[in-house]
Every structure is written in structure tokens, then in C-alpha cells.
Phi, psi and omega in degrees: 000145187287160179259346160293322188286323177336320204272325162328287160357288193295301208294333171266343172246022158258343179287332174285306177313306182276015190010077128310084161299299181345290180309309161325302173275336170296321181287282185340301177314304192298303183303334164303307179301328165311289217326302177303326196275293199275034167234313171353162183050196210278306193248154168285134154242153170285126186283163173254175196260359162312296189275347165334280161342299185296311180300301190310309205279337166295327153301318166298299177300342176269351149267356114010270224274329167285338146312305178305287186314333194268345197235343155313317206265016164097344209238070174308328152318281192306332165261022176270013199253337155308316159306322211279333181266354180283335193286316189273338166309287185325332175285354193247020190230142163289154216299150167282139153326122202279183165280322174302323180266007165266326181297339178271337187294296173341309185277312176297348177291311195297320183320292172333290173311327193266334151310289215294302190292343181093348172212170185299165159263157193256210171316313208293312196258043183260016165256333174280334201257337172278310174327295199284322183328297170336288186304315181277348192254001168003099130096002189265344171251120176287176189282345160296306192284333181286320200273008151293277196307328182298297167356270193311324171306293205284021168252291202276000000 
């Protein structure tokens, strides 16, 4: 068993002994979801804590974004209690990338691309330059923020 879901595990009956509810239904909800993730497709599989980490951090954004939505529609309980489980997500997702340190990931990339093709890349090669972008900053960035700082590299 990956040892991030292990942790989960432990980390949910401990939160049960302390009738923690939040903590209780945030893991449980995160654990529905590994649970779902390794049945998915033709065979069941054991997650590795990587993909675990995608799953945890896709969890995390979706409550991000139900928060937003819950506090556009007036209903401020409800998305502080959305926040409160994106919160309780974060702790098991590795630290984020600040911006100076998405922009350097952004330049070895651009970097990268530019040996292999031999000149900058332009617009063009902005699925190559997010490949390797993508690949260094694994899970510590959303995907929005790496292909901003990439955009920009490659527009200036």
C-alpha cells in the first residue's frame, strides 16, 4: 500500500478517536476518491503516492472552485466550510512553488527546447516547453500558473 494512503488511513481514525467531523469527512471524501481512481478502467490497481498526491491535489482544487462558486452565490457558510476542507487536503500536498521559482522552472525548460531545436521557441512549441515545465514542478504548481510563467517566457 502506498504510504501516503496508509497515512490517510491512520490519520482518519485518528481524527475519528478525536471526533474531529471536518477531518473525518475530508479524508473520507480523499479516500473515496484514491478508492475510485484505482478501480477506474478495465483492471484495479494500487496507486503509487504520486498519483495519490494528483488525486489529493485535484480534490484540493475542486474545492477551491466550489468555494468561489459558493461565495459569488451569497452562501458564505458554505464555501467557508469548502475552504476549511481544501485546507485539511494541503496538508498532505507538497509545499507550492512561489513565482520566482516557477519562472526558473519556466527558463530551464525554455531552455531545454531551445538545444533541442537550436533556436527560441516560439508560441508554437509551447506544448514542448509545458511538457518539460509540467514534468519539474509535479504537483507543486497548478497547471494554469506553470503555463502563465511559460506564456510569458516565450511572448517576451
Amino acid at each position: 500500500m502506498a504510504e501516503l494512503k496508509a497515512r490517510l488511513r491512520a490519520e482518519l481514525v485518528t481524527a475519528m478517536k478525536a471526533r474531529e467531523a471536518l477531518v473525518v469527512s475530508t479524508l473520507r471524501m480523499a479516500l473515496t476518491a484514491v478508492t475510485t481512481e484505482e478501480v477506474a478502467g478495465k483492471n484495479a490497481r494500487e496507486l503509487t503516492d504520486d498519483e495519490v498526491l494528483k488525486v489529493l491535489a485535484k480534490e484540493a482544487k475542486k474545492r477551491d472552485e466550489a468555494a468561489e462558486a459558493f461565495a459569488a452565490a451569497g452562501r458564505s457558510e458554505k464555501a467557508e466550510t469548502e475552504r476549511a476542507e481544501g485546507e485539511v487536503l494541503r496538508r498532505y500536498l507538497p509545499a507550492q512553488l512561489d513565482d520566482a521559482e516557477l519562472a526558473v522552472i519556466a527558463e530551464q525548460a525554455v531552455a531545454e527546447v531551445t538545444e533541442a531545436l537550436g533556436e527560441r521557441p516560439g508560441q508554437r512549441q509551447m506544448g514542448q516547453v509545458m511538457k518539460i515545465a509540467s514534468a519539474k514542478s509535479a504537483g507543486r504548481a497548478d497547471g494554469g500558473r506553470v503555463a502563465a510563467a511559460v506564456r510569458a517566457l516565450l511572448q517576451g
